[in-house]
ZAZA-988702 format. One record per residue: residue in one letter; y, x, z of N, C-alpha, C in turn. Coordinates in steps of 0.2 Angstrom, whole numbers, padded with zeros to 4 digits, always signed. Atoms other than C-alpha are relative to their C-alpha. Example, Ala and Ser with C-alpha at 12.3 -4.5 7.8 and 13.67 -1.06 7.14 Angstrom:
<sites>
A-0006+0004+0000-0022+0062+0039+0006+0004+0000;S-0006-0004-0001-0005+0068+0036+0005-0004+0003;
</sites>
This chain:
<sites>
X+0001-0007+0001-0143-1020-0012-0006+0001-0004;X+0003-0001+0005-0153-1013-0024-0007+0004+0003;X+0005-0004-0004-0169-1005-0017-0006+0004-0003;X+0001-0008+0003-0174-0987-0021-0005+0001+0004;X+0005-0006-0004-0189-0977-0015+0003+0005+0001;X-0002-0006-0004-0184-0965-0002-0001+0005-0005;X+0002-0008+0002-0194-0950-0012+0005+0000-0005;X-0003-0001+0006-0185-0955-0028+0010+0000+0004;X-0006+0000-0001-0167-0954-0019-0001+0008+0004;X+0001-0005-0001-0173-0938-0012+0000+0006-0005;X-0002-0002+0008-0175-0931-0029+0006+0000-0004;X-0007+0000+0004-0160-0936-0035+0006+0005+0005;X-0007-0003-0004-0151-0930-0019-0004+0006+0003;X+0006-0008-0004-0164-0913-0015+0006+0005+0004;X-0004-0006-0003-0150-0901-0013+0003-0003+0010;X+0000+0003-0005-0146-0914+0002-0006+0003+0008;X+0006+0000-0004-0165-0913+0009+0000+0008+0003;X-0001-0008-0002-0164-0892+0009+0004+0003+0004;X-0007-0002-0004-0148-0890+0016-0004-0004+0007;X+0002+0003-0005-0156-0904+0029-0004+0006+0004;X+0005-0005-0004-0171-0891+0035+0005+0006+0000;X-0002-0007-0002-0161-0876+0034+0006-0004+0005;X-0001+0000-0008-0151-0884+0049-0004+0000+0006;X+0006-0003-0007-0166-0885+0057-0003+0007+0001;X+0001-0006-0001-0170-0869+0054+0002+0006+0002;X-0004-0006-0002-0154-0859+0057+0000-0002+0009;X+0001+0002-0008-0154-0869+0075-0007+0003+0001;X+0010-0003-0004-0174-0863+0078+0004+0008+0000;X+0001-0006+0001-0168-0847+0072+0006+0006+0006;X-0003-0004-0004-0153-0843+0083-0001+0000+0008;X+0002-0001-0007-0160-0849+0098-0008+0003+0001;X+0007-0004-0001-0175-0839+0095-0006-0004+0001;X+0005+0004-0001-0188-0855+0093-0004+0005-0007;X+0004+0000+0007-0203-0848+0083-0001-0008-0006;X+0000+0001+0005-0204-0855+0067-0006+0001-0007;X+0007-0001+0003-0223-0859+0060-0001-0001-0008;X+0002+0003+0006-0220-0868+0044+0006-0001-0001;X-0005+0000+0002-0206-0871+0033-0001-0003-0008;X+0001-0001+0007-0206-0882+0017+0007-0004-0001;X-0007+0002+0002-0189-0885+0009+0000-0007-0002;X+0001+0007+0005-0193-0899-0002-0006-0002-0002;X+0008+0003+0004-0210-0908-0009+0002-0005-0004;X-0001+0008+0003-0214-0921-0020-0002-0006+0003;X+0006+0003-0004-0223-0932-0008+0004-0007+0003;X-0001+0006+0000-0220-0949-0003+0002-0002+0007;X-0003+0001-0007-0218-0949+0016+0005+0006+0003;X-0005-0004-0005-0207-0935+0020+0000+0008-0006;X-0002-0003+0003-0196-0925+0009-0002+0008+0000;X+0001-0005-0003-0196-0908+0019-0001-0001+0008;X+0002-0001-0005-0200-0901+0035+0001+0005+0004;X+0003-0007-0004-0200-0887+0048-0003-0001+0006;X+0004+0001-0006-0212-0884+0060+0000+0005+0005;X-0001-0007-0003-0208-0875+0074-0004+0001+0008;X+0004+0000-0006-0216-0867+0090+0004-0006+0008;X-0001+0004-0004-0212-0875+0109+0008+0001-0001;X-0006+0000-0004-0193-0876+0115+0000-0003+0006;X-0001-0006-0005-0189-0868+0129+0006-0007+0006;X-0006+0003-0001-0173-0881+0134+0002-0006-0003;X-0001+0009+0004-0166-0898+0132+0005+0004-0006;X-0007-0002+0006-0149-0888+0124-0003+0003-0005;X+0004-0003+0009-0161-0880+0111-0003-0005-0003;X+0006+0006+0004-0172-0895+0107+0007-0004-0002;X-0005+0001+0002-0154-0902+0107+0003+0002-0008;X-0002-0003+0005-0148-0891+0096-0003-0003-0009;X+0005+0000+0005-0163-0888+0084+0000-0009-0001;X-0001+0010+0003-0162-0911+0082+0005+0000-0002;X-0006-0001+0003-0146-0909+0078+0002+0003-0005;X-0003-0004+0008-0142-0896+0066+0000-0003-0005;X-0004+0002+0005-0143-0905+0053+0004-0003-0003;X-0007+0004-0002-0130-0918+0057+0007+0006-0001;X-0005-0004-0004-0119-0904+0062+0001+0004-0005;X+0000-0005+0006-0123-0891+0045+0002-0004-0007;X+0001+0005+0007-0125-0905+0031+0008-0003+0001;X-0006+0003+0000-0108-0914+0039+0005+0006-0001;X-0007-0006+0000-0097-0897+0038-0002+0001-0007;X-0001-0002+0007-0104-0893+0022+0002-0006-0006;X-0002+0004+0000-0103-0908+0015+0011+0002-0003;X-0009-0001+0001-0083-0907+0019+0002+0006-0003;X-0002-0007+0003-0083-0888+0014-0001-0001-0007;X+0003+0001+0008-0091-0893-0004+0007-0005-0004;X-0002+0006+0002-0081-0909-0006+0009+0000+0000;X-0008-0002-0001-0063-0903+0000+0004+0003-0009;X-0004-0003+0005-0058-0891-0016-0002-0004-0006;X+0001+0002+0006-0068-0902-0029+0003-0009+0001;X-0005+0005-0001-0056-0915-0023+0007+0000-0002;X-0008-0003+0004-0040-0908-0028+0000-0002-0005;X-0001+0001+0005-0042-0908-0044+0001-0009-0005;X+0001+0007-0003-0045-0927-0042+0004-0004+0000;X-0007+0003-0004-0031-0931-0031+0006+0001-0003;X-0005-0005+0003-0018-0920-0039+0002-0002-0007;X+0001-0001+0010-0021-0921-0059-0005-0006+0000;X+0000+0006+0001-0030-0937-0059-0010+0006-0005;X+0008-0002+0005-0045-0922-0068-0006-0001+0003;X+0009-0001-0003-0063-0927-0069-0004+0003-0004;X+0005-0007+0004-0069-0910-0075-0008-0001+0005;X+0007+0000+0001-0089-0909-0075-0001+0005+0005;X+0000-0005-0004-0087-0895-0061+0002-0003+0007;X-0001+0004-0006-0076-0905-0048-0007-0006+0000;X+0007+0005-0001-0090-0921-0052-0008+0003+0002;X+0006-0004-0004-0105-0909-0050-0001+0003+0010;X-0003-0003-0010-0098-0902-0032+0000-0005+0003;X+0000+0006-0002-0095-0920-0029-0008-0001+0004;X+0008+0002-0001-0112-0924-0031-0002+0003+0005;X+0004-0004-0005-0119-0910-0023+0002-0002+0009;X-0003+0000-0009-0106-0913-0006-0003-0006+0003;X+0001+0009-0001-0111-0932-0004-0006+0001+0000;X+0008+0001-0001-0131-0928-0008+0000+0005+0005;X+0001-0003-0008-0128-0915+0007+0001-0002+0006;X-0001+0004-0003-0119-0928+0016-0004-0003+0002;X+0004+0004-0001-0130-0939+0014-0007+0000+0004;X+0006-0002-0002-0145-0931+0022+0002+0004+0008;X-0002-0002-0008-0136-0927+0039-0003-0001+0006;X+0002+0004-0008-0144-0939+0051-0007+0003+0001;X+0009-0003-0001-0161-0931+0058-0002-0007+0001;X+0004+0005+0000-0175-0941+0057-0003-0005+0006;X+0003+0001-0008-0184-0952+0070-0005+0004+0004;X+0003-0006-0003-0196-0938+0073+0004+0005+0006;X-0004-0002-0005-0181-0929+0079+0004-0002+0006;X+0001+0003-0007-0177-0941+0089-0003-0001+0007;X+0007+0002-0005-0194-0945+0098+0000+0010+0003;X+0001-0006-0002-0193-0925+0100+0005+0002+0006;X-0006+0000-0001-0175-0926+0107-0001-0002+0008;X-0001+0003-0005-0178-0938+0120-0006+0001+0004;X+0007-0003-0005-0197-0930+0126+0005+0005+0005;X-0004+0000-0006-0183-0919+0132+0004+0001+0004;X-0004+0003+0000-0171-0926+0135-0004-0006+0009;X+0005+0002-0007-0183-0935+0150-0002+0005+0005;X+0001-0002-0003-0188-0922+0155+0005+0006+0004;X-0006-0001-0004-0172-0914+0159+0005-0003+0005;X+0000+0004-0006-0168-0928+0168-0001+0001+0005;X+0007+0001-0006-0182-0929+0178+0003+0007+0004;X+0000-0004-0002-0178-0910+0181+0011+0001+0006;X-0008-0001-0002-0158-0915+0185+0004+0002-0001;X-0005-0004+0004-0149-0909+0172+0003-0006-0003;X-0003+0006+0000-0138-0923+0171+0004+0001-0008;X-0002-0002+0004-0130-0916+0154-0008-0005-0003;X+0005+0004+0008-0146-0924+0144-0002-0007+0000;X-0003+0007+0002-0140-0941+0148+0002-0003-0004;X-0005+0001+0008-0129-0936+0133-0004-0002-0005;X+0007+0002+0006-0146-0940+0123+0001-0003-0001;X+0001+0007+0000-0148-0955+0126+0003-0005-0005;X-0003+0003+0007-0134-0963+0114-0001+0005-0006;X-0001-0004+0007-0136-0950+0101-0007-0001-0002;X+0005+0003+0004-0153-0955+0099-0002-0005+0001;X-0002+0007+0003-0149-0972+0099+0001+0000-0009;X-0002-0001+0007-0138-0968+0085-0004+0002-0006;X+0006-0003+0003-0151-0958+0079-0005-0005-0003;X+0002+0004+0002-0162-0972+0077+0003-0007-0005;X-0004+0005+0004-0149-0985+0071+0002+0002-0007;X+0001-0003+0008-0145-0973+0056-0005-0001-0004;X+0006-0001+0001-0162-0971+0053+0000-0008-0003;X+0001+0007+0004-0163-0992+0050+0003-0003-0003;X-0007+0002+0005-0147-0993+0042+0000+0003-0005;X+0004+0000+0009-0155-0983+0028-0002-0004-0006;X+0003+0004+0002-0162-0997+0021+0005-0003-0003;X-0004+0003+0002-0145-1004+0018+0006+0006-0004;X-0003-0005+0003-0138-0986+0011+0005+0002+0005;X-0005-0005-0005-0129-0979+0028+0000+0005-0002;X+0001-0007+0002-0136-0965+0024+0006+0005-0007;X-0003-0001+0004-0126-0963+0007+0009-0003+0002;X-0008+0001-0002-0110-0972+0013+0003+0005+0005;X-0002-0009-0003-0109-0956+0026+0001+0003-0003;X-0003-0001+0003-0108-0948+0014+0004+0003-0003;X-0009+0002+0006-0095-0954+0002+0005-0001+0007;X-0008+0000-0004-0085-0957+0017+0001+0007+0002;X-0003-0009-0002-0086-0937+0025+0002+0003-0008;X-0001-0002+0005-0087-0932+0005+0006-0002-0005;X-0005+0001+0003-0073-0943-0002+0005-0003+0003;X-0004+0004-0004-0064-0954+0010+0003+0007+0003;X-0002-0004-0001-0061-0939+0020+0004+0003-0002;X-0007-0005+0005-0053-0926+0008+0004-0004-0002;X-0004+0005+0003-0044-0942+0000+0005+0000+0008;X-0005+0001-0004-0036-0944+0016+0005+0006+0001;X-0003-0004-0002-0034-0926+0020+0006+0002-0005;X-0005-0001+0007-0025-0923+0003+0005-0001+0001;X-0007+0006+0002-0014-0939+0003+0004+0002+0007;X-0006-0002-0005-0006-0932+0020+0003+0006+0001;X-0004-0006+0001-0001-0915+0014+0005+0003-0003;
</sites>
């Protein structure tokens, strides 16, 4: 494996990173989580983007709001990367406008998995809805497994083979069976 500084593949894949907060932001925003601070993108060394928000009210919000961007960046992703696939699969064309989409689907792919922070947020509570008996946020538990696993599977480019697999493996298969 060839090994990249995180910030420099963030740069390369920003529109990823963006898309990445504004799932955090559209989840704060519909379940009414105030929303303190907001930065789409930086240049900075430990952490891409951010959004900072006030308390959550609920496991299924704090649920939500960790997730979103899994859930936003995977659908768009498929939405971007479906029509600049045809041309592709169909005509064999690699016009400069399918390749561009490509890119952009796959670097929004690729920035799906919340972070460990989301995690660690997830499972604060995700205990404490236990503890209160709401047996549904034992659903956590593996998802912020996962959560983690992705997270150190970066190192080895999960992160990027997610991806290519939702942004080209996918359409490539949706296509070839229609």
């Amino acid at each position: 494996m060839i090994p990249i500084p995180g910030f420099i593949i963030s740069i390369l894949t920003f529109p990823g990173v963006i898309v990445h907060e504004l799932g955090h932001l559209l989840f704060c925003r519909l379940r009414k989580v105030p929303v303190l601070e907001v930065k789409f993108f930086q240049f900075d060394m430990k952490t891409a983007g951010y959004v900072l928000h006030g308390p959550v009210d609920s496991f299924g919000t704090s649920f939500l709001v960790s997730v979103g961007p899994f859930i936003v960046n995977t659908l768009l992703c498929l939405l971007i990367c479906m029509p600049a696939s045809l041309p592709l699969r169909y005509f064999g064309d690699r016009n400069l406008a399918s390749m561009a989409l490509l890119w952009l689907g796959v670097s929004i792919g690729m920035h799906a998995f919340p972070s460990t922070q989301d995690a660690a947020n997830l499972m604060e509570h995700a205990k404490k809805a236990v503890a209160a008996r709401n047996f549904r946020a034992y659903l956590a538990y593996p998802v912020v497994g996962l959560i983690y696993v992705a997270n150190l599977l970066s190192v080895v480019w999960f992160d990027a083979l997610y991806g290519y697999f939702i942004g080209i493996l996918v359409p490539s298969w949706v296509l070839g069976a229609l």
